[in-house]
N, C-alpha and C positions, 0 to 999 in steps of 0.2 A: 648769254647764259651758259652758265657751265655746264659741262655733262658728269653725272653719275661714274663715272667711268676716267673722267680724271683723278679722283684721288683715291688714295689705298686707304680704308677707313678697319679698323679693330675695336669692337667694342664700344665706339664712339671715339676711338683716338684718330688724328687723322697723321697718318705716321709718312704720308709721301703725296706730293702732286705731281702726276704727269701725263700731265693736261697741256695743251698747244699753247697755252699765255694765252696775252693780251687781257681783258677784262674776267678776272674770276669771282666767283660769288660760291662759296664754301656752304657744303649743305647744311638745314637747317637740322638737330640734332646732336651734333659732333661736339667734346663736350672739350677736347685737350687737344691741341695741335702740338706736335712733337717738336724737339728740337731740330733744323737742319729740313722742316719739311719740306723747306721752297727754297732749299741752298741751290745758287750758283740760276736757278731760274731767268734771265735775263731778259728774256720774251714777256715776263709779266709785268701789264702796267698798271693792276687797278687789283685790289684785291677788297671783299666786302665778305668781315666774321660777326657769324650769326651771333644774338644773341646768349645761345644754349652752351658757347663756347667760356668756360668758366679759368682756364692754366695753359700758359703756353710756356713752350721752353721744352728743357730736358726732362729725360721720366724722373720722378717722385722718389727722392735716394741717389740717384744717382751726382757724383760729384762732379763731372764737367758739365759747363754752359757750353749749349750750341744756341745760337741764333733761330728764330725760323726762319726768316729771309737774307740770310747772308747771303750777298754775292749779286741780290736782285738789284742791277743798275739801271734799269727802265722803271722801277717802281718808284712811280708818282704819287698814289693813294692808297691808305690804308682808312678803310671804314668799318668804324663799329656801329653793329644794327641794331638798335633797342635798348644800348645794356642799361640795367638801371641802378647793378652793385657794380663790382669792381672783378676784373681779370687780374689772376695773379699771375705773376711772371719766374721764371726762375729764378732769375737772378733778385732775391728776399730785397736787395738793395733799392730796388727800382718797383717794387711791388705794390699792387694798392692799388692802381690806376691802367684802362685799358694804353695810355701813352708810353707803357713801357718799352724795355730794350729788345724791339724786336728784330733788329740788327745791328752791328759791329761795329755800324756808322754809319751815317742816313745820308743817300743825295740828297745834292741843297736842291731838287725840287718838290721834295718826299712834301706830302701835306698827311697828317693824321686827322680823320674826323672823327670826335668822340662824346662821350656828354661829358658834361662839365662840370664839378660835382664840387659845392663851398666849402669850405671846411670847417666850420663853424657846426656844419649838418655831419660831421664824422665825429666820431665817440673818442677815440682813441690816439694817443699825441703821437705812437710809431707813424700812423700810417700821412695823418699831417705831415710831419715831418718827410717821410719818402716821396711822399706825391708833390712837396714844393720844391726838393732836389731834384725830382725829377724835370718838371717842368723848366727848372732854373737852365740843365745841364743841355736840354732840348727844345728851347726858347724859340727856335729859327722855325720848329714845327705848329706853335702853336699862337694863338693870337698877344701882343705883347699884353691888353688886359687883363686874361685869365691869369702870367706869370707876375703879372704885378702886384694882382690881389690877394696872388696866395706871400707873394715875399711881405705885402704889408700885413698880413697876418701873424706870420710867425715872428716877426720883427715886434710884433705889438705885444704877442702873447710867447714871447722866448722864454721868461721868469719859470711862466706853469707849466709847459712844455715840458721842459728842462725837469722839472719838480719832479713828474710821470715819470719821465724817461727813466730816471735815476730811481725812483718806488719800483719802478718795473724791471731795474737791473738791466735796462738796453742799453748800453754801452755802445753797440754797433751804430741804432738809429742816435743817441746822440753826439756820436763822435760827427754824421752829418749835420745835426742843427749848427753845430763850435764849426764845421769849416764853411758850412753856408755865407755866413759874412765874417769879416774880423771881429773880435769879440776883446772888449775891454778886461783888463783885471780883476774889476772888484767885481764881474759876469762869473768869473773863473773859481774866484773866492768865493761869493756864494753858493756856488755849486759843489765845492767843498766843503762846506759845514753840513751840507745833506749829504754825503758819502761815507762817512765812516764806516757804516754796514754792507759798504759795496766795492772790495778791493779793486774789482778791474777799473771800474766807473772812475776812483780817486787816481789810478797810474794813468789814468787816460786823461785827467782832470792835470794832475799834478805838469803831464808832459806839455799839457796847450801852457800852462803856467812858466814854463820853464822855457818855451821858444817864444811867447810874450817878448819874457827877459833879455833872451837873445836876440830881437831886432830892435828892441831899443837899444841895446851895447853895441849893435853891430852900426846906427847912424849916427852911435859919438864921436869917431874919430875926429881929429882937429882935422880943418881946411888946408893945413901944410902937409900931413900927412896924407890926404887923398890928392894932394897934385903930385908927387912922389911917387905914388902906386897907382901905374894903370888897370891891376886889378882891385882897386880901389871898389867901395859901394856904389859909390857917386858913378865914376862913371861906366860899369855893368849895369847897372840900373841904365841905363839907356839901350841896350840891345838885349837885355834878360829879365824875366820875372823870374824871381826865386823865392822860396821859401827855406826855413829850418826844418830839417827833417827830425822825426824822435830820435835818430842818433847821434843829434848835436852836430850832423853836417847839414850841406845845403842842396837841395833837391830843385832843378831846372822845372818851372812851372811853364815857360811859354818865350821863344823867340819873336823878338821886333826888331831883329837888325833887316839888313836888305842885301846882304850877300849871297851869293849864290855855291861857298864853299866852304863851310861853317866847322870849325875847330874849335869844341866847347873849353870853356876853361876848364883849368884843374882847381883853383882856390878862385874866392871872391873875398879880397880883406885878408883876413884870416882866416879861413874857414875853407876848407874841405868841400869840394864839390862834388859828391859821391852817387848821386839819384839823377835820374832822366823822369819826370813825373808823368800820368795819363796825359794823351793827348796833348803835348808838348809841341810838336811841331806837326802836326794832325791837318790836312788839307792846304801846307805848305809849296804851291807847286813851282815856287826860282828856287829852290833847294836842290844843287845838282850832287853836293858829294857832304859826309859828316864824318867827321872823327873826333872817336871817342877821347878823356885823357885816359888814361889806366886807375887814375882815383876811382871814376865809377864803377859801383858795386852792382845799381839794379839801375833796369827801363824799367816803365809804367806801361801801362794796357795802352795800346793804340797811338803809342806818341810817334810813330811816322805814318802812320796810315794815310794811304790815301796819297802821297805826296807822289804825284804823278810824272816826275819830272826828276825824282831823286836815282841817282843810277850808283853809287859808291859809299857804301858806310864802313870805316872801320874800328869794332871795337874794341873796346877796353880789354887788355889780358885780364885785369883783376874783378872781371863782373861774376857776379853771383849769384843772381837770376833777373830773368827778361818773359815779359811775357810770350804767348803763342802767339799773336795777332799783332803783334809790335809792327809788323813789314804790311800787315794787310792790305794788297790792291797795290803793292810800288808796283805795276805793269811794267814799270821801263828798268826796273833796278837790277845794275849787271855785276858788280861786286861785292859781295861779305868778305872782308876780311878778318881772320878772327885767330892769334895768335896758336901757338902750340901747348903754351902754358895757361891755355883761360881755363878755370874749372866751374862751366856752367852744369848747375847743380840740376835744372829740367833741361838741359840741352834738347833733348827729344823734342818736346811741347813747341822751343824753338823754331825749328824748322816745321815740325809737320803737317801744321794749320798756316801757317803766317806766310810761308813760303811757298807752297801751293800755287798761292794768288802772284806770282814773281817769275813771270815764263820765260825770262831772258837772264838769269840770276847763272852767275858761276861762283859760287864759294872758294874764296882762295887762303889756302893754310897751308903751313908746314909739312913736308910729307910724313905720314906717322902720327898726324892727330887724330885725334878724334872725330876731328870735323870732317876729317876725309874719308874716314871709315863710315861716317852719317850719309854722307854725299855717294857716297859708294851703292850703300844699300838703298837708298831711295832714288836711285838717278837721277841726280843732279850732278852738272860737270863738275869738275875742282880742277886745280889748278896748282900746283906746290908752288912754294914762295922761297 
């Protein structure tokens, strides 16, 4: 049982634990756990939030996401006690359900225990729609029943869903229903005869429409022409999931090759390889070194995280932003390289969060970059190139 005395509580927020670990059980009252309260925590294995606990995440206004439990690598259990509505989360994406993102990325032993709530019994087609992405995106947490029932839900009821979504001018929640599964054309089309009152809803409409278009052009090549091109469809499609991004390139969804020193391509076919998407190569651990081409513009949240084993990446000069948490937890990663000419646009966010977690990290640039001027002021070695 915990003691009173481990955590800093304000008003009901509970803004810090520090408390000895191992099994905590959060007072009953506390109504918001802050973001970042149990950062870095590692001693804690079991954590149980009262019922009375209604918002977790960052305060109310504020623009950045902190995790509460980032960094807790012993946390096995997260238990919710009683709830009978719904915790909302910072992050509005993941909102609606106590399963949200209460950290950066969950050990595969993490177990959440929570109620179970049908959807059928929720009023409203946003929070449907969040609570089955969520579940989809965290499936390893939760029983595969619960995520089956809610995907054959949405899958049965996507028409009226979608109808909502588009009355309610959510564009954000339905841009999750269209990526949740592939979505047929005349899915696309009908969604378009309801949008003319809703400019963003139709460009969001029009763009799934428009990279439809694009993967069916992209698997017509003749059979002559893809033995000719080893950056051919055919055979990247054996070591790359990719998609069409809205910019009419191609965004890296997920690695299956089996090398262990991985040079992305620059084009697939024709096409522009310019994205690194979330979670790309995310608990990757024969991943020893990556490099970027210079085609790529942006990473996604978390696409090497975790990869425990990765020690060398160098990126692209031409990138344009990457998230904070992109390196999350490389423990062993000893090189960034990162040109003189790259003008990342949050360079800052870059290092400050992502690289924290990278205790063996020497950044190597040109002398006179930026990145050495970064590396200066927050002590981390560099190295000119």
């Amino acid at each position: 049982m915990s003691d009173p005395s481990d955590f800093i509580i304000e008003n009901g927020v509970l803004t810090k634990y520090v408390g000895p670990g191992g099994d905590v059980v959060i007072p009953d009252g506390v109504t918001e756990i802050r973001g970042a309260a149990f950062e870095r925590c590692k001693t804690v294995s079991r954590v149980s939030i009262p019922s009375s606990v209604e918002f977790m995440g960052y305060e109310r206004g504020e623009e950045w996401y902190q995790p509460v439990f980032a960094g807790c690598s012993s946390l096995c259990e997260i238990r919710f006690l009683g709830h009978t509505g719904f915790v909302w989360t910072a992050s509005e994406k993941w909102g609606g359900h106590p399963k949200s993102t209460l950290m950066r990325q969950y050990p595969q032993k993490l177990v959440i225990v929570a109620p179970f709530h049908r959807l059928a019994e929720i009023p409203d087609a946003s929070t449907k729609v969040r609570m089955t992405f969520g579940y989809s995106q965290n499936r390893a947490l939760f029983s595969d029943s619960i995520e089956q029932e809610y995907s054959a839900y949405i899958k049965k009821n996507k028409k009226n869903l979608a109808k909502q979504l588009i009355e309610n001018d959510d564009a954000v929640t339905l841009k999750d229903l269209l990526d949740y599964s592939p979505q047929k054309q005349e899915f696309i089309d009908a969604c378009l005869e309801l949008s003319d009152n809703h400019p963003e809803i139709r460009a969001l409409l029009l763009m799934q429409k428009s990279s439809i278009k694009s993967d069916m052009s992209m698997d017509s090549f003749s059979v002559k022409e893809l033995e000719r091109d080893p950056f051919s469809p055919s055979e990247m499609k054996k070591i790359w999931n990719y998609v069409v991004h809205e910019d009419g390139n191609l965004a890296i969804k997920k690695y299956k090759g089996h090398d262990t020193e991985i040079i992305i391509p620059d084009r697939i076919g024709k096409k522009t390889v310019a994205h690194i998407s979330t979670k790309a190569f995310q608990y990757n651990d024969q991943i020893i070194s990556v490099r970027m081409p210079d085609t790529i513009l942006s990473v996604g949240l978390l696409a090497f995280a975790d990869c425990k084993n990765l020690k060398s990446v160098v990126l692209s000069a031409q990138i344009l932003e990457i998230t904070s948490d992109v390196f999350f937890d490389c423990e062993n990663l000893e090189e960034l390289h990162i040109a003189k000419k790259t003008k990342i646009i949050n360079i800052k966010s870059l290092f400050t969060f992502s690289l924290s977690f990278c205790p063996k990290l020497t950044i190597i640039s040109p002398s006179g970059s930026a990145a050495e001027k970064y590396a200066g002021k927050n002590k981390i070695p560099f190295v000119a190139e």
